[in-house]
PABAMAR-356615 format. One line per field, with one value per atom (N, C-alpha, C): residue in one letter; atom name; x negated, y negated, z. Coordinates in pm, whole numbers, plus 50000, padded with zeros to 5 digits. Atoms other than C-alpha are relative to their C-alpha. Layout:
resn: A|...
name: CA|...
c1: X|...
c2: Y|...
c3: Z|...
END
This chain:
resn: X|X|X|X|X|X|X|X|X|X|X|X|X|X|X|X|X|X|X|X|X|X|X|X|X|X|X|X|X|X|X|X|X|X|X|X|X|X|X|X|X|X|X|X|X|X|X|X|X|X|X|X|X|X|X|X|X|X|X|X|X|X|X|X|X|X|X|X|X|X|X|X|X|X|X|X|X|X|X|X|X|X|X|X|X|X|X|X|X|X|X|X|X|X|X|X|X|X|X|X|X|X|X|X|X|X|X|X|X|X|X|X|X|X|X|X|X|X|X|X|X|X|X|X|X|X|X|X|X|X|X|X|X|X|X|X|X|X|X|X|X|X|X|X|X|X|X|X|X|X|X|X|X|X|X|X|X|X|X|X|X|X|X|X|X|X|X|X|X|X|X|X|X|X|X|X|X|X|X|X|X|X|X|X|X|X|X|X|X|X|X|X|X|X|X|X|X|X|X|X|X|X|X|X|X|X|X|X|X|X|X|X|X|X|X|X|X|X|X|X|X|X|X|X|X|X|X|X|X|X|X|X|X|X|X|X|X|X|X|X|X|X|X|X|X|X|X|X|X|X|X|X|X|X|X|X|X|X|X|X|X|X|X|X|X|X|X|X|X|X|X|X|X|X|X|X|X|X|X|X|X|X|X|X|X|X|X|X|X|X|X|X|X|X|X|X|X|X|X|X|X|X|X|X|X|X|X|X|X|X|X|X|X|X|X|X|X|X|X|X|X|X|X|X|X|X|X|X|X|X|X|X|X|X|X|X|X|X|X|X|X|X|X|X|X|X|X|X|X|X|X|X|X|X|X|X|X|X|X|X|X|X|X|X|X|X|X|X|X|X|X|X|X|X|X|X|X|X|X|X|X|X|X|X|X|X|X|X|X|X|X|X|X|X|X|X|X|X|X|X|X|X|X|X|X|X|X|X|X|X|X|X|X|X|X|X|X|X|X|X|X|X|X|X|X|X|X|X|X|X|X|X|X|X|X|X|X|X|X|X|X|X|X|X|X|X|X|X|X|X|X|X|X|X|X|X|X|X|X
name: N|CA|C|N|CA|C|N|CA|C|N|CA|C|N|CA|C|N|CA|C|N|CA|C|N|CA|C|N|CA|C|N|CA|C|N|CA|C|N|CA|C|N|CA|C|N|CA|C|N|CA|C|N|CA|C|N|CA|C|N|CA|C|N|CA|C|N|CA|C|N|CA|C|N|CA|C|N|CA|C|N|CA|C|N|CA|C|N|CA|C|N|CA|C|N|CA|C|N|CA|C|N|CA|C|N|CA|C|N|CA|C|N|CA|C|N|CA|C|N|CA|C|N|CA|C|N|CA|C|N|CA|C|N|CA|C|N|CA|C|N|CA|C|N|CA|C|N|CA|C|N|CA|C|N|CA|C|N|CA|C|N|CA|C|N|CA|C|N|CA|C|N|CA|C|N|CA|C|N|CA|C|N|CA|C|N|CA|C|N|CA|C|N|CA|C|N|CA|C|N|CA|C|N|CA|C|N|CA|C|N|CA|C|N|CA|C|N|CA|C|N|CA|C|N|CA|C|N|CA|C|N|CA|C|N|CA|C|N|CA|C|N|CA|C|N|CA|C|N|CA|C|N|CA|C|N|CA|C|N|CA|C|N|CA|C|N|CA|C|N|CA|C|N|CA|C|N|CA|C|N|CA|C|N|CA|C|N|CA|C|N|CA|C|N|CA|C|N|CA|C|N|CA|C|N|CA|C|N|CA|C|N|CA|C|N|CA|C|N|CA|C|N|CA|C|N|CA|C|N|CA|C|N|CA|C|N|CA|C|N|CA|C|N|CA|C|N|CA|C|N|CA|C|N|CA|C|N|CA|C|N|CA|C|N|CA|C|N|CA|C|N|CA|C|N|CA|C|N|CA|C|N|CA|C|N|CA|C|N|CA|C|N|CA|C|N|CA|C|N|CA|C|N|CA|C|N|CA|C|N|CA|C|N|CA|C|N|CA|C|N|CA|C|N|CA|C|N|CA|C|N|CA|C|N|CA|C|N|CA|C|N|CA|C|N|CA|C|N|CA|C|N|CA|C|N|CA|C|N|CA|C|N|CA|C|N|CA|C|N|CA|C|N|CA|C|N|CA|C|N|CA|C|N|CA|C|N|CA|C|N|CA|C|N|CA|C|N|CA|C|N|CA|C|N|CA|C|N|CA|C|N|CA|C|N|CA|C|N|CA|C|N|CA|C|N|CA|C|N|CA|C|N|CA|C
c1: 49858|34444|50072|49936|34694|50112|49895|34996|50062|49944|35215|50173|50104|35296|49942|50109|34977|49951|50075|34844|49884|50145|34495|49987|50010|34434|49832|50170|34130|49933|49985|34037|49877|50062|33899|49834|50126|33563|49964|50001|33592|50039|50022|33584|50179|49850|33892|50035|49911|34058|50079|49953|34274|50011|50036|34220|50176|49831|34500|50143|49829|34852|50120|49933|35186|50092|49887|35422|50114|49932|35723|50081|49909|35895|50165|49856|36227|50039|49951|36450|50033|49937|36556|49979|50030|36337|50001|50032|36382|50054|49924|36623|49947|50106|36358|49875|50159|36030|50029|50014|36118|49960|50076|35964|50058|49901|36157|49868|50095|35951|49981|49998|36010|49881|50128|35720|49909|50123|35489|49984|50006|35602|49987|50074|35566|49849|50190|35214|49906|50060|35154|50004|49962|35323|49845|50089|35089|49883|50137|34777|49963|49988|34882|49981|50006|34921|49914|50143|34621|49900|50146|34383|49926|50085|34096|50018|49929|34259|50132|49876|34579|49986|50039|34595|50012|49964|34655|49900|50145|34282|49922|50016|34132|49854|50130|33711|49944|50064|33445|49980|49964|33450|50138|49867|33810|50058|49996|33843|49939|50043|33578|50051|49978|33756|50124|49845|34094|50001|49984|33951|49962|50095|33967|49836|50136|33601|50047|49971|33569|49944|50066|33500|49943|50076|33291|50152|49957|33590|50162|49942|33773|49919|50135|33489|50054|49992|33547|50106|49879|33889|50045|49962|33900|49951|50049|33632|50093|49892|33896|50079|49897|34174|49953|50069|33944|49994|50019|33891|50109|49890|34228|50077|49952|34362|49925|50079|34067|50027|49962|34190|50156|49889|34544|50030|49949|34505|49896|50055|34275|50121|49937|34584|49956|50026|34449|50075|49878|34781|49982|50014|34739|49856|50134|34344|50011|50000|34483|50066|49916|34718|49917|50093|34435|49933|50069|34264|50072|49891|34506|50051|49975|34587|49909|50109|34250|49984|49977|34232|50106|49949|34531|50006|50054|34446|49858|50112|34105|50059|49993|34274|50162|49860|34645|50064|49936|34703|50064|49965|34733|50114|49881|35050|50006|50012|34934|49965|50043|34752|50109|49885|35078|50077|49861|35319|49969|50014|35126|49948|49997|35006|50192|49853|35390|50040|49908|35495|49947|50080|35200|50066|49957|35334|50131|49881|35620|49980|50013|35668|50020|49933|35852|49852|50123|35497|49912|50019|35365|49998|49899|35610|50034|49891|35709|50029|49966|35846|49981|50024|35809|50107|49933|36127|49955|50080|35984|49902|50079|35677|50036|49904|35881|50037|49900|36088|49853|50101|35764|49880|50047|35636|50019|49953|35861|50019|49987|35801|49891|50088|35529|50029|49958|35582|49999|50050|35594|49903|50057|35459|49912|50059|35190|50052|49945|35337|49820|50103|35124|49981|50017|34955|50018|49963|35088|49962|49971|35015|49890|50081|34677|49884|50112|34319|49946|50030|34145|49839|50132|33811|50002
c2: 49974|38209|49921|50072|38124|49973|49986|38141|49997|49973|38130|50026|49956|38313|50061|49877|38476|50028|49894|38700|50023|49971|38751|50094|49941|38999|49992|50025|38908|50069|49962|39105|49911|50074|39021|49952|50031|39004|49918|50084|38782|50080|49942|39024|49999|49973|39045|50128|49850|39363|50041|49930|39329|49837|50075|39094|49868|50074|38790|50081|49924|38931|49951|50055|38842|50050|49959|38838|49923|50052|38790|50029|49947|38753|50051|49934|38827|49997|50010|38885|49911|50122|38535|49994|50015|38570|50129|49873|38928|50028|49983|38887|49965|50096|38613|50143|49967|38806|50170|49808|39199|50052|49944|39228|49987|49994|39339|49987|50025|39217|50101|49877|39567|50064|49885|39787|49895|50131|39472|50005|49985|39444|50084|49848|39804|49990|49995|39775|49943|50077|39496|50067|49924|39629|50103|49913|39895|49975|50015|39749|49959|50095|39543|50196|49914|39883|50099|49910|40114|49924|50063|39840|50035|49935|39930|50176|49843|40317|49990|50012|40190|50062|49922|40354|49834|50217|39927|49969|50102|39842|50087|49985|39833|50009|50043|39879|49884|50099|39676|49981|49941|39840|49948|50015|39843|49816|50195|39442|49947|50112|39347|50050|49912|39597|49918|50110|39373|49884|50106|39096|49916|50035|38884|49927|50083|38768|49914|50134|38413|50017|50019|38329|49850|50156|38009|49923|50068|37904|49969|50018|37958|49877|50134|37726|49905|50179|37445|49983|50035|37448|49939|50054|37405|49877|50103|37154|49889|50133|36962|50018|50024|36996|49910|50068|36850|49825|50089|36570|49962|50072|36549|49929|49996|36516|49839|50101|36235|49863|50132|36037|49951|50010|36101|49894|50031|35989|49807|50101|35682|49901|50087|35558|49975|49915|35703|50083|49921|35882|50057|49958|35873|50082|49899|35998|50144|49847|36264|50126|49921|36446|50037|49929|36512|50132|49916|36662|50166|49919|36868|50099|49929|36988|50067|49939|37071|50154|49814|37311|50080|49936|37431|50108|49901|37573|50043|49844|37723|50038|49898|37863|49987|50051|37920|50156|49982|38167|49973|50083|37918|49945|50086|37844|49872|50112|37648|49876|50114|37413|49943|50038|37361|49966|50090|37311|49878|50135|37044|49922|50087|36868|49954|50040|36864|49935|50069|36765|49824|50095|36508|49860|50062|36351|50022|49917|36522|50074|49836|36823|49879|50059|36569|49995|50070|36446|50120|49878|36818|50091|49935|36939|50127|49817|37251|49994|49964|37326|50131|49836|37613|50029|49898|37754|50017|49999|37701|50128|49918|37859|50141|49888|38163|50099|49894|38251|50047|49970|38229|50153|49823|38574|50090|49877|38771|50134|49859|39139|49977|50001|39036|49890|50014|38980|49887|50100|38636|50004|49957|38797|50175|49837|39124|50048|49920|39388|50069|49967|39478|50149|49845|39819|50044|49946|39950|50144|49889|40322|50031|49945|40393|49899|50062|40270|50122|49981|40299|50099|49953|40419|50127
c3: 49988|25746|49893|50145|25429|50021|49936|25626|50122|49853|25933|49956|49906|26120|49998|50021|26175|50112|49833|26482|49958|49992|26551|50174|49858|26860|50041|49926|27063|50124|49891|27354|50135|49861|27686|49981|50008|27573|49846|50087|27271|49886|50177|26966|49948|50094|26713|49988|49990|26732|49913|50142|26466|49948|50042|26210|49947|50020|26108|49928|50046|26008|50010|50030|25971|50112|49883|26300|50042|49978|26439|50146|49860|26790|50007|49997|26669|49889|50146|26380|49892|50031|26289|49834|50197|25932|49943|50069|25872|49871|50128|25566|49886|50088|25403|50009|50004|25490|49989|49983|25530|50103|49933|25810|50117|49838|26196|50032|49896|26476|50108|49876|26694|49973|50012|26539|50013|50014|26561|50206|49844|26935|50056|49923|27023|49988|50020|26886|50095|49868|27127|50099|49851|27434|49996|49964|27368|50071|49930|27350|50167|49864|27675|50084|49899|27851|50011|49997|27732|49963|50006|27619|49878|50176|27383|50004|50110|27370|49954|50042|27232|49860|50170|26855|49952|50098|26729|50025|50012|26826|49878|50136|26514|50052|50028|26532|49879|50014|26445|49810|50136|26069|49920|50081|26016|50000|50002|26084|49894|50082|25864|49859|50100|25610|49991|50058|25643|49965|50005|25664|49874|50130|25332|50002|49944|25250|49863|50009|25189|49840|50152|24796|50004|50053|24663|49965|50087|24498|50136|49909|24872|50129|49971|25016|49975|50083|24790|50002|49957|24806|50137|49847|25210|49993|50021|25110|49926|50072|24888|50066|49883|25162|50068|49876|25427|49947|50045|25193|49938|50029|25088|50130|49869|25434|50115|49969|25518|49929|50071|25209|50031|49984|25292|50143|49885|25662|49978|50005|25535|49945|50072|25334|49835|50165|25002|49955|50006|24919|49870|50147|24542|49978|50039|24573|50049|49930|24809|49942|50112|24581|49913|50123|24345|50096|49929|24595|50082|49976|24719|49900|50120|24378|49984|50017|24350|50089|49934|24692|49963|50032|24588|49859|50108|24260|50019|49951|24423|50090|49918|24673|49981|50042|24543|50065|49897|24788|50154|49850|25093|49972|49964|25186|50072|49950|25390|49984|50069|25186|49965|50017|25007|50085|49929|25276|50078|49912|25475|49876|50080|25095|50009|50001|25067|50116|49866|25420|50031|50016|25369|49911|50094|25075|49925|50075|24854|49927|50083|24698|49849|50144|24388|49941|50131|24286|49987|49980|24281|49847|50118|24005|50054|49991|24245|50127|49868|24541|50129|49990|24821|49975|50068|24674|49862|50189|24302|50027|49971|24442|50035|49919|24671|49832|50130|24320|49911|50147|24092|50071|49949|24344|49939|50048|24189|50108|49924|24341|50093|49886|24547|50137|49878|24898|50082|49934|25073|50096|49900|25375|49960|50024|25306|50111|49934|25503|50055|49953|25831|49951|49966|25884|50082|49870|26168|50041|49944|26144|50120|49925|26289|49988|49972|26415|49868|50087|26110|49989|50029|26214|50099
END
């Protein structure tokens, strides 16, 4: 997961149903992100009321078809978080910022890496911010826009 918020639907018997995504319980960020929380919540409601024949349960196919697969260079990055986060909480502040820099440029689609290196330490010693970051998108989307229409398989 690179982001929040993110939904994962699990059903009664453990499996993922539909793979992480981007949700919201109400409108509050719809002006920032694009995205109304009503077709997200119909989708739910649904599943809640037909189960695995709702058209929103995704098979066993179409999950591993959304779901990004992990890269070496997404590996080693979590691996330099984990270890930034170990030096950070040891009172290694200055070793942790390298490290941090590091997962973040292998994996420089995690938001998340970024906002807790930042919340960790400061965005100032960084050289960007998440608005720096946000503007430097451009046309691409803070939030990927779910799929809502159909069960894929």
């Amino acid at each position: 997961m690179v982001n929040v918020p993110t939904v994962v639907w699990i059903d009664e018997e453990g499996r993922i149903i539909r793979p992480n995504e981007t949700a919201f319980v109400d409108d509050r960020f719809a002006s920032m992100s694009g995205l109304h929380a009503e077709p997200y919540l119909a989708a739910l409601r649904d599943w809640v009321e037909h189960g695995a024949d709702s058209r929103f349960v995704l098979g066993a196919e179409a999950v591993r078809d959304r779901w990004p697969a992990a890269t070496e260079d997404h590996r080693r990055g979590f691996a330099h978080f984990r270890l930034a986060r170990h030096l950070h909480d040891s009172g290694a502040v200055d070793a942790s910022i390298e490290q941090f820099r590091i997962a973040q440029a292998l994996r420089p689609d995690s938001w998340n890496f970024k906002r807790q290196s930042w919340s960790l330490t400061s965005p100032d010693r960084y050289g960007t911010s998440w608005l720096q970051e946000v503007r430097e998108l451009g046309d691409t989307p803070y939030y990927p826009p779910v799929d809502l229409d159909s069960n894929d398989e």
